[in-house]
N, C-alpha and C positions, 0 to 999 in steps of 0.2 A: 574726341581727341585721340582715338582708336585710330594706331596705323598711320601717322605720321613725323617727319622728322623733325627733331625738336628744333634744328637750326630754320627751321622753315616757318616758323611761330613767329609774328610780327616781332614781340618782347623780344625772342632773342635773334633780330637780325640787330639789336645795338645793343645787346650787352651779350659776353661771355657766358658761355652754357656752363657755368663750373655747376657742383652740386651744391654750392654754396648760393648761388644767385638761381638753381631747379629750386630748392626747398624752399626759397623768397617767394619766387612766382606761384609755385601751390598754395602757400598760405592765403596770397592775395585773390588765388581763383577760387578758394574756395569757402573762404570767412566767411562771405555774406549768405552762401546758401544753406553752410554748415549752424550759420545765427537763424534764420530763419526757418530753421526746424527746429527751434530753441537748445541747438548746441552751442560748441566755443572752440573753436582751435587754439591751440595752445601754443602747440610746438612739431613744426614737420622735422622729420628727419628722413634724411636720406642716407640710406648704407652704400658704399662704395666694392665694400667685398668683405669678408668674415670680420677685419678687425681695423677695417676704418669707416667711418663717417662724418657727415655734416649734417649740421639743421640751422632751420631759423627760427627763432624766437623772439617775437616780438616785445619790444622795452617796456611797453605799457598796455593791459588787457582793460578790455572795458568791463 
């Protein structure tokens, strides 16, 4: 995923690139690999600049 535009990612040619729906799509790209080296994502976040951010956090962890 090195060196490309993020509007150019099938996910976000129908939804909005906010950082609010980037930290959604990392979680989902990276749950299953992150589980399968017996981790657990919890909660992405993404910083926007020194004193704002987003994340996503999923309602229910297995």
């Amino acid at each position: 995923m090195d060196h490309i535009l993020i509007n150019e990612l099938e996910e976000f040619k129908k939804i909005n690139p906010t950082s609010e729906n980037i930290a959604r799509w990392f979680y989902h790209y990276l749950k299953e690999s992150v589980h399968s080296a017996g981790g657990r994502v919890d909660k992405i976040v993404i910083h926007e600049g020194p004193e704002n951010l987003a994340f996503f956090e999923p309602t229910s962890l297995p």
